[in-house]
C-alpha positions as CSV (number, residue, x, y, z in Angstrom):
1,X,-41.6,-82.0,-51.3
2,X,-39.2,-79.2,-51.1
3,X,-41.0,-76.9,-53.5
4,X,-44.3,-77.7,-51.7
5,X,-41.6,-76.5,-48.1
6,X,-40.9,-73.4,-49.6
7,X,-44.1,-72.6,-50.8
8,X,-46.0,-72.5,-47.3
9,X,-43.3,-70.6,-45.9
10,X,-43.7,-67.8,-48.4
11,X,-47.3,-68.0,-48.0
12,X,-46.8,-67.4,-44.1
13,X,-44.6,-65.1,-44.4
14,X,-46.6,-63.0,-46.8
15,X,-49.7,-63.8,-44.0
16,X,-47.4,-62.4,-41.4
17,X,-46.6,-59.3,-43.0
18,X,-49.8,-58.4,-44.3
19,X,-50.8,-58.9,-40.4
20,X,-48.5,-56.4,-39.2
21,X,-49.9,-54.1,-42.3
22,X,-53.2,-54.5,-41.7
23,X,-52.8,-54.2,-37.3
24,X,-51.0,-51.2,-38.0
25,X,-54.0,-49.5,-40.7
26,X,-56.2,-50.3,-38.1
27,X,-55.0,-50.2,-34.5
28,X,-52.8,-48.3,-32.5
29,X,-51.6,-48.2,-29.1
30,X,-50.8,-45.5,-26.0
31,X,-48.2,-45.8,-24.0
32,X,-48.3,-45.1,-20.2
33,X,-46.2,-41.7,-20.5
34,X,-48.5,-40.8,-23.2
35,X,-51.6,-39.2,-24.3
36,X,-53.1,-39.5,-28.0
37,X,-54.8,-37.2,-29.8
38,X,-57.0,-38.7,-33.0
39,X,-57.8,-35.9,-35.9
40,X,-59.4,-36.9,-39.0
41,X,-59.7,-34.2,-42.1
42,X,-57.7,-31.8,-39.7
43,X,-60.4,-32.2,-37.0
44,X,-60.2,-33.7,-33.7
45,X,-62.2,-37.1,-32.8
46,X,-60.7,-38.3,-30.2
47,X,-58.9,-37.5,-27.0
48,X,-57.0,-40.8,-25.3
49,X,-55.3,-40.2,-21.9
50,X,-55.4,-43.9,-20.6
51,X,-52.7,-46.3,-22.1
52,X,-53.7,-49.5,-24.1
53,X,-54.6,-50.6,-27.6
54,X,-57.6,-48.5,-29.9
55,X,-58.4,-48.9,-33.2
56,X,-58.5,-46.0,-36.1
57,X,-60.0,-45.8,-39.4
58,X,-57.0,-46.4,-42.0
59,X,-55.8,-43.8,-44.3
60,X,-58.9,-41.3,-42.6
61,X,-57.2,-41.3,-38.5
62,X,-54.2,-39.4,-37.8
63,X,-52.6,-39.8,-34.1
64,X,-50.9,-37.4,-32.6
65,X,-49.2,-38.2,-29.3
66,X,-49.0,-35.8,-26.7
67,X,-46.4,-36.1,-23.6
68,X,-48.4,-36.6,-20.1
69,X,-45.0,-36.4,-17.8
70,X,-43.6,-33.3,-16.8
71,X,-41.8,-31.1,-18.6
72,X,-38.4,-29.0,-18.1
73,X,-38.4,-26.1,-20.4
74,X,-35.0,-24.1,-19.5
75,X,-35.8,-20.8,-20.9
76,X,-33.3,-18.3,-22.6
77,X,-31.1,-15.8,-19.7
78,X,-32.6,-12.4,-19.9
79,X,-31.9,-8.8,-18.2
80,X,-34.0,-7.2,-15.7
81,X,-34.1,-3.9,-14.7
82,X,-34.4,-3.6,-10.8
83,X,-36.3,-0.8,-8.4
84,X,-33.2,0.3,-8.1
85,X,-31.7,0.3,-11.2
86,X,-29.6,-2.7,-11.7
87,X,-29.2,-4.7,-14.1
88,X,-29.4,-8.4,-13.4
89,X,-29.4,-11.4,-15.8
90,X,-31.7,-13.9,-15.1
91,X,-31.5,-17.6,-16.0
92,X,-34.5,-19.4,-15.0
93,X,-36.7,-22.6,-15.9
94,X,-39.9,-23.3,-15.8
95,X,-41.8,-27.3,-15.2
96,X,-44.9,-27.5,-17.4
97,X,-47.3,-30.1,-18.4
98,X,-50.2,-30.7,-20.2
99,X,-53.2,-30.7,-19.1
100,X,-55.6,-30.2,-22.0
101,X,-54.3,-32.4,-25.0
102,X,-57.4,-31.1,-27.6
103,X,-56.5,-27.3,-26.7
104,X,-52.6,-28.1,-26.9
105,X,-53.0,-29.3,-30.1
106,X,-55.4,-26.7,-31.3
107,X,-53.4,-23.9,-30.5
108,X,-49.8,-24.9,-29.8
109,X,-49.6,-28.1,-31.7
110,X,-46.1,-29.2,-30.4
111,X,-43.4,-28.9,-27.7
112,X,-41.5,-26.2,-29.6
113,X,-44.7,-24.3,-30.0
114,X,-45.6,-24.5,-26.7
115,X,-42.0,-23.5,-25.5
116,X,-41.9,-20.0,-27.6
117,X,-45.1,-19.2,-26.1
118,X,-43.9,-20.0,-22.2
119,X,-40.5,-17.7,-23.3
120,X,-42.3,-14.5,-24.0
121,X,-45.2,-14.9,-20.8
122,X,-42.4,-16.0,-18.3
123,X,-40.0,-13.3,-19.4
124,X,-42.8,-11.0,-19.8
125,X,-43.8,-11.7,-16.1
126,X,-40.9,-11.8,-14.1
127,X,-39.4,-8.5,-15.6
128,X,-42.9,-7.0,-14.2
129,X,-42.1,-8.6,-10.5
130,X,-38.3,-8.3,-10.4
131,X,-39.1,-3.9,-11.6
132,X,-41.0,-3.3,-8.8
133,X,-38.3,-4.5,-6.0
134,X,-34.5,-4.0,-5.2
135,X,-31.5,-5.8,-5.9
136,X,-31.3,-6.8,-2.6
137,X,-34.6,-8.0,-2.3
138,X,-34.5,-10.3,-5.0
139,X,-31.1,-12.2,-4.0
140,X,-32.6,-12.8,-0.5
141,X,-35.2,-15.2,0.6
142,X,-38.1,-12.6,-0.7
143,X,-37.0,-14.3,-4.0
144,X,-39.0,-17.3,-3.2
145,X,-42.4,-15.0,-2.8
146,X,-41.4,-13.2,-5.8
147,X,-41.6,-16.3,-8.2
148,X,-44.8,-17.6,-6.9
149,X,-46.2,-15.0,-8.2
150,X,-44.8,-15.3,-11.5
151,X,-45.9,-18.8,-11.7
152,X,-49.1,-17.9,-10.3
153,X,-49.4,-15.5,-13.5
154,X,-48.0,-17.5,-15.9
155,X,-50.3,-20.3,-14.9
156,X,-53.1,-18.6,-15.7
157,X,-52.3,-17.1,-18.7
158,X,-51.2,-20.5,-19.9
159,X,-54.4,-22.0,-18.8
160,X,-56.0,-21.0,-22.4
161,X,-53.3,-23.1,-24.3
162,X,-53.9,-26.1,-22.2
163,X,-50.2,-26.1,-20.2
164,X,-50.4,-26.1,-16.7
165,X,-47.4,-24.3,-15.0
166,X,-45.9,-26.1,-12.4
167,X,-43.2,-24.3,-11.2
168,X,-40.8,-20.9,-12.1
169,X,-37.7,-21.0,-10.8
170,X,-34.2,-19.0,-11.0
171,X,-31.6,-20.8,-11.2
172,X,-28.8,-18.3,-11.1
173,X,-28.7,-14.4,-11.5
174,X,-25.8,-12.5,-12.4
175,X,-24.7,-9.1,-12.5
176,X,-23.8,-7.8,-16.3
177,X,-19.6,-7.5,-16.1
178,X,-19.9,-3.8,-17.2
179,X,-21.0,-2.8,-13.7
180,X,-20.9,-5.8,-11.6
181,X,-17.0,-4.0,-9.7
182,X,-19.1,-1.0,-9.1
183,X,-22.3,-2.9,-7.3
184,X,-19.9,-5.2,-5.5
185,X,-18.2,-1.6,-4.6
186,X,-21.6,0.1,-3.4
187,X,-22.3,-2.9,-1.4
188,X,-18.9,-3.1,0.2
189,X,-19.4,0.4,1.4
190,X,-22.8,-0.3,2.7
191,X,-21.4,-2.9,4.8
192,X,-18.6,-0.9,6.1
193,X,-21.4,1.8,7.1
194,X,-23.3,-1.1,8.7
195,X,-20.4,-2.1,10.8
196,X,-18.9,1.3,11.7
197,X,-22.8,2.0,13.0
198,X,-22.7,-1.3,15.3
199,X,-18.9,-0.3,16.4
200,X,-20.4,2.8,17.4
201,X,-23.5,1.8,19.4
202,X,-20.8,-0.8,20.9
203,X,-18.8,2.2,22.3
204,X,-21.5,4.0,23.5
205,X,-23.1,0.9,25.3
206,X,-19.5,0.4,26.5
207,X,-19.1,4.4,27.9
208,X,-22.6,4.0,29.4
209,X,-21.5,0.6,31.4
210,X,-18.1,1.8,32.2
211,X,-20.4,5.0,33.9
212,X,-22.6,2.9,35.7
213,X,-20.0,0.9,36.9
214,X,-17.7,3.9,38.0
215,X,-20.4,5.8,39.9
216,X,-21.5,2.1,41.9
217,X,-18.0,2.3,42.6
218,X,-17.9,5.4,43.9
219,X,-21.4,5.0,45.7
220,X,-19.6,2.1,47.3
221,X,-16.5,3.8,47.9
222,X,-18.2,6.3,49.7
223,X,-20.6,4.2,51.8
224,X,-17.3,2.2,53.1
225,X,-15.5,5.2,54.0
226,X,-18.9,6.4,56.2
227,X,-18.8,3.6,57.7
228,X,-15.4,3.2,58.2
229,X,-15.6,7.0,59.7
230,X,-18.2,5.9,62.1
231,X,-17.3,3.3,62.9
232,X,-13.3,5.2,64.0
233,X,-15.5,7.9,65.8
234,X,-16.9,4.9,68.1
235,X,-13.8,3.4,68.8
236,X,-12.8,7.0,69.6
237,X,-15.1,7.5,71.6
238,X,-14.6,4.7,73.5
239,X,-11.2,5.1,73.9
240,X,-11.8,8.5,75.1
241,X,-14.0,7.1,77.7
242,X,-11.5,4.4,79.0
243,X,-9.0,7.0,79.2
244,X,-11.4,9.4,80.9
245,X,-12.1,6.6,83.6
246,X,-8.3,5.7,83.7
247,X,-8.2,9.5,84.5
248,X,-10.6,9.5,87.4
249,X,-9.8,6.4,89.2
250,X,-6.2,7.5,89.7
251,X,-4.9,10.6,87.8
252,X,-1.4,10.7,88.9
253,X,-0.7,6.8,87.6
254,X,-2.5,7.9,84.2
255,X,-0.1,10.9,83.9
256,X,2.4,8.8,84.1
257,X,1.6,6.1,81.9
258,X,0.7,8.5,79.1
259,X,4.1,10.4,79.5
260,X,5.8,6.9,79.2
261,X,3.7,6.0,75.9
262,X,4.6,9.8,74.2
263,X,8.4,8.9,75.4
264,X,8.0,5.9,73.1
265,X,7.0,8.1,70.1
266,X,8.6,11.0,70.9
267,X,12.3,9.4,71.8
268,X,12.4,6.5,69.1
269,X,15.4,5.4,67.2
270,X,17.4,8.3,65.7
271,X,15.4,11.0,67.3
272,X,17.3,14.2,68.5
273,X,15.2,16.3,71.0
274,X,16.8,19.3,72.2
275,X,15.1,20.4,75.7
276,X,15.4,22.6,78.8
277,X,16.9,20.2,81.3
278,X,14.3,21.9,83.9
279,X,11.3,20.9,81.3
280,X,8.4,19.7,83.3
281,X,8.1,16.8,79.8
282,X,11.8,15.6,81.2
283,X,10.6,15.2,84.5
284,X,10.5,11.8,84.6
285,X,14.0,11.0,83.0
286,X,15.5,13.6,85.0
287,X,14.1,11.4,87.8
288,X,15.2,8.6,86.6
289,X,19.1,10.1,85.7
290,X,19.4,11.1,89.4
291,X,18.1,7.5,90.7
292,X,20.9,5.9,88.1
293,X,23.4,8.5,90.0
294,X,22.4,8.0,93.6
295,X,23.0,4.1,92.6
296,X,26.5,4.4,91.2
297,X,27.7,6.2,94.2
């Protein structure tokens, strides 16, 4: 009974095996992040893009399997020669797929192949753009413009080997050491320049406002005093008439009264007048001395 155990285990074990033997010889499958590519004699069949389970001819079929996500190929840093003559080294990637799995194989066959071709066409490109503009052109945001077009171009040129180009990008560019002090030097002074220019228009813009701001205050200046001018020569004027009419109604009072107001100028607080005591301007203190006397007696 135990032999007879045994027996039908090895049998399904042999059955399972030659199963898995036989499945593989004749079927295959495609996974979802895949693409297949079936040759036979060296030739190609068969193109699969869609995942699932196919069948081959054993020991005739060879699958290939071709990557259908995207790729990252970080390409090797290179030096450029700028418009203006400075060196840069460039590390920059590029995000491929691909789109035609029969011409891939044909003429690329594999990642790596594909990889040395994108090396030579990308570098080949962007030393092409990069030449025709400045250093400082390709560190700003022209950068971005600049490697569109290289992916435009290498797109195309790619297009033959069934890659699609996604994207070029930069990811950092450096100046070589041998004359990275003397750029950083050049553009130091170009700053300076820069900013002694702006001081300067901001001292000229200041001379001109301090001008314009002197001469309204001397057109203001001058206005006041005009009107201050006319507006003494009214009350001149009018003073002159009140004392004119003063005059008329009763010119002996107004002599008077005026020698009394010069007496409080004339005889203030330490003042020292040395006069004739028969001067007609005394007259009224002399009057005024003899009154005092006449009273004492």
């Amino acid at each position: 009974m135990r032999k007879n155990v045994k027996k039908a285990l090895v049998i399904i074990g042999i059955v399972v095996v030659a199963f898995f033997i036989v499945s593989g010889m004749f079927f295959f499958t495609v996974d979802q992040t895949k693409q297949a590519v079936v040759l036979r004699f060296g030739k190609i069949t068969r193109v699969i893009k869609d995942a699932g389970l196919y069948t081959k001819t054993p020991f005739l079929d060879r699958v290939i399997y071709i990557e259908k996500r995207i790729n990252n190929y970080d390409i090797q840093p290179e030096e450029v020669i700028t418009s203006d003559q400075k060196r840069l080294r460039i590390d920059n990637y590029a995000l491929w797929r691909i789109d035609d799995p029969k011409l891939f194989v044909e003429k690329v066959k594999t990642i790596e192949g594909a990889q040395m071709r994108m090396d030579d066409i990308v570098y080949s490109y962007l030393r092409d753009i990069l030449a025709k503009h400045t250093l400082s052109d390709i560190i700003s945001d022209k950068r971005t413009a600049y490697l569109q077009q290289v992916t435009l171009l290498t797109r195309k040129a790619l297009k033959g080997f069934g890659i699609y180009t996604i994207d070029v990008k930069i990811k950092r560019a450096d100046l070589p050491q041998t004359n990275e002090n003397a750029v950083y030097q050049r553009m130091k002074s170009d700053r300076q320049k820069v900013a002694a220019m702006y001081r300067a228009q901001g001292e000229q813009q200041a001379a001109q406002i301090k001008a314009e701001a002197d001469k309204k205050a001397q057109i203001i200046l001058a206005t006041a005093q005009k009107q201050a001018s006319e507006y003494k020569g009214e009350g001149d004027a009018k003073a002159l008439e009140i004392y004119a009419n003063a005059y008329n109604q009763d010119p002996e009072f107004y002599g008077f009264w005026r020698t009394l107001e010069s007496y409080k100028v004339a005889l203030a607080t330490g003042t020292t007048i040395i006069l004739s005591t028969t001067s007609d301007y005394l007259r009224l203190l002399d009057k005024g001395v003899q009154s005092d006397s006449k009273f004492s007696k």
